[in-house]
N, C-alpha and C positions, 0 to 999 in steps of 0.2 A: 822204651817200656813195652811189655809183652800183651799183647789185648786181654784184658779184659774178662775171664770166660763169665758167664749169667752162674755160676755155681761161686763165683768168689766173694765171699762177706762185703771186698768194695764194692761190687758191682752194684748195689743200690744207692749207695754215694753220689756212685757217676754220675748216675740216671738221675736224679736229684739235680746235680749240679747243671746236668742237660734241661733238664725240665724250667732251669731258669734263665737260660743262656739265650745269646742271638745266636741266632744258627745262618752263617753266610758263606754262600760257594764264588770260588773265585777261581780264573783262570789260570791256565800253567804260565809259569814265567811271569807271574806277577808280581811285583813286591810288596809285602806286605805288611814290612818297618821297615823302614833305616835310621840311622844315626843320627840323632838331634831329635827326633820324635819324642814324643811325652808318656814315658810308663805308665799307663792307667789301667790294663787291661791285660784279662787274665787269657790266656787261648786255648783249644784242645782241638788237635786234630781227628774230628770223624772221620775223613776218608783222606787219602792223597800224601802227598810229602814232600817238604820244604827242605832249604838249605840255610844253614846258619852261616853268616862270614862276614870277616872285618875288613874294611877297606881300607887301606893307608891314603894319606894327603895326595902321594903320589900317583895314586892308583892301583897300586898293588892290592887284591886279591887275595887272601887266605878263608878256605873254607872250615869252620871251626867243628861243623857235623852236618850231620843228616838228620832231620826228624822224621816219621813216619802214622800212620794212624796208631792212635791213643795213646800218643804223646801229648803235653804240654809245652806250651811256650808262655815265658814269660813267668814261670814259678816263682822267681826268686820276690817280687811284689809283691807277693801274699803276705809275705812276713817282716820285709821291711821295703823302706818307697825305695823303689827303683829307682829312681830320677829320670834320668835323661838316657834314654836308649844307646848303645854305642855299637851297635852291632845291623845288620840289613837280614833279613828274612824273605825269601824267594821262593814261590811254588814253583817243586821239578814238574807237577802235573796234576791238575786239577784236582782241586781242593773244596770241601765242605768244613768250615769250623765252628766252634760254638765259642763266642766271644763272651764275657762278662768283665766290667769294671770292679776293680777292685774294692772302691767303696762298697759297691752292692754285692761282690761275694762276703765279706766282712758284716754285713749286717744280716744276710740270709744265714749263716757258718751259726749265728745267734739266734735265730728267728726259726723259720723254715726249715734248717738243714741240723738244727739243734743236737737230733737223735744220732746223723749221720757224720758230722763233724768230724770225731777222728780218724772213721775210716777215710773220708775224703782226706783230710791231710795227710793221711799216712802217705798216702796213691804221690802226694807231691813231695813230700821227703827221701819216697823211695826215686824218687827221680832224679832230685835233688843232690841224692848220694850217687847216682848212676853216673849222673854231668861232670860232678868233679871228677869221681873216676878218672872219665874222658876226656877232662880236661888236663887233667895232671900229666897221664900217660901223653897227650899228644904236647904239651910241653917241652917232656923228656926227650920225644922224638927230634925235635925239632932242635934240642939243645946237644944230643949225645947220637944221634943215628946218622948216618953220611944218606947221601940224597939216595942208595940205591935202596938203603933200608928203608928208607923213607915211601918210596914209590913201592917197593915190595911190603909194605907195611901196610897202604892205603888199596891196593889189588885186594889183599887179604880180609880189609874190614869189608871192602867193597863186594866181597864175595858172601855177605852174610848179611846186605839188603837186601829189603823185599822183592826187590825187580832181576835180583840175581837166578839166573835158568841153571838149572842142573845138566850136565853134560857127562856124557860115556866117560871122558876123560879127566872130567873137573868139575867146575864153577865155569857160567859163562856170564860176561859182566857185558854191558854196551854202555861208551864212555870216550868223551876225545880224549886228547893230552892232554888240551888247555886246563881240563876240568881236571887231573888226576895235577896237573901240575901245581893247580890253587889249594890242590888236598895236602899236598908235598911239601909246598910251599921251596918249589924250584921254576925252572924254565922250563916252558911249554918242548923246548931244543932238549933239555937235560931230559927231560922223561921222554922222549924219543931214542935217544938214546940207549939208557937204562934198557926199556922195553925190548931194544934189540940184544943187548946184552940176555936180557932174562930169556928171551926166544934162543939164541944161542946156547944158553944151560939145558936146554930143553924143559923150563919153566916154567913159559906159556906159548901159548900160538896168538898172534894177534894180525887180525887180519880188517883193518883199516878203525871203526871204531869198536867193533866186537873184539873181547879179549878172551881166552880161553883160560883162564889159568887150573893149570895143570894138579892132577893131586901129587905130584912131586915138590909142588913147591910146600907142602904142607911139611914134608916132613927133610926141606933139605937142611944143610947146616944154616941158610941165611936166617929163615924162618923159625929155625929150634933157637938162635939168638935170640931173636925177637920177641919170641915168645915168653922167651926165662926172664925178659926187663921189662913187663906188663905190668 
């Protein structure tokens, strides 16, 4: 979700919804659910950004997204119980959130927040629609893209986070394997690989975890694929 601006009809929602919230900062690398925890609470990121991802019994690793400030976590519990968590939440780097329970967002949405109510819900449906979205599409990936798409696919979103530098030649991303691998949902080995593959196209320049990716790879045929099955 895109912040916020003070001129948009939500923004007094928000401000509402903040004005009743716990506002708590936590450190980078922390988690902040995992799987078996108890849905009760609603989250919004003020500052900072988390990673979403499901762990297998095994240990396997897939990163389901990124969240960033003024987003939410946890939306789908406003409208029906959540239950049981199945997913782990992790600050990439320090983090301020405004928590509320969901019983007490539900009875303020009535009370308090009476006037502002649908803009406040809109703000969580447009999100809502943005998630599945992104869910859907990285589904698709994972069922129909071979691992190079797959890695050139997760460069590309990766290049339109906040922490993405503009460069003479591109997008520049900082990022191990490891991490691009649990985005991929391959081997830490396979996306080393790939990545020399894609330097070889003259794709990107990657030069240990700093990745360069190129404005060629925007418009090469791998990426105009990719692009058409969004």
């Amino acid at each position: 979700m895109t912040n916020i601006s003070p001129s948009s009809p939500h923004y007094a929602a928000l401000q509402e919804f903040l004005k009743f919230s716990l506002i708590k900062t936590y450190p980078a690398k922390c988690n902040i659910m995992k799987p078996g925890d108890i849905g009760d609470h609603l989250y919004f990121i003020i500052d900072g950004a988390v990673s979403i991802s499901y762990k297998s019994p095994e240990g396997q690793e897939l990163i389901l997204a990124y969240l960033n400030k003024g987003d939410f976590i946890g939306e789908i519990g406003v409208f029906k119980d959540a239950g049981i968590r199945s997913v782990s939440v992790d600050t990439r780097s320090r983090c301020q959130m405004a928590e509320m329970p969901y019983v007490k967002l539900r009875a303020i949405l009535k009370n308090e927040m009476v006037y502002s109510a649908a803009d406040f819900l809109f703000l969580l449906s447009t999100q809502l629609s943005s998630r599945l979205l992104t869910t859907s599409r990285k589904c698709h990936d994972l069922a129909f893209l071979d691992v190079e798409g797959r890695v050139a696919r997760a460069l590309m979103d990766l290049c339109a986070e906040p922490e993405a530098v503009s460069h003479p030649e591109g997008m520049q991303i900082y990022i191990s394997r490891q991490e691009i691998s649990r985005i991929a949902g391959c081997s830490r080995e396979m996306v080393g690989r790939i990545l020399k593959e894609l330097e070889d196209k003259n794709l990107i320049k990657a030069h240990g975890k700093t990745i360069t990716v190129l404005t060629p790879l925007k418009t090469s045929p791998l990426t105009t694929e990719l692009l058409a099955s969004a």
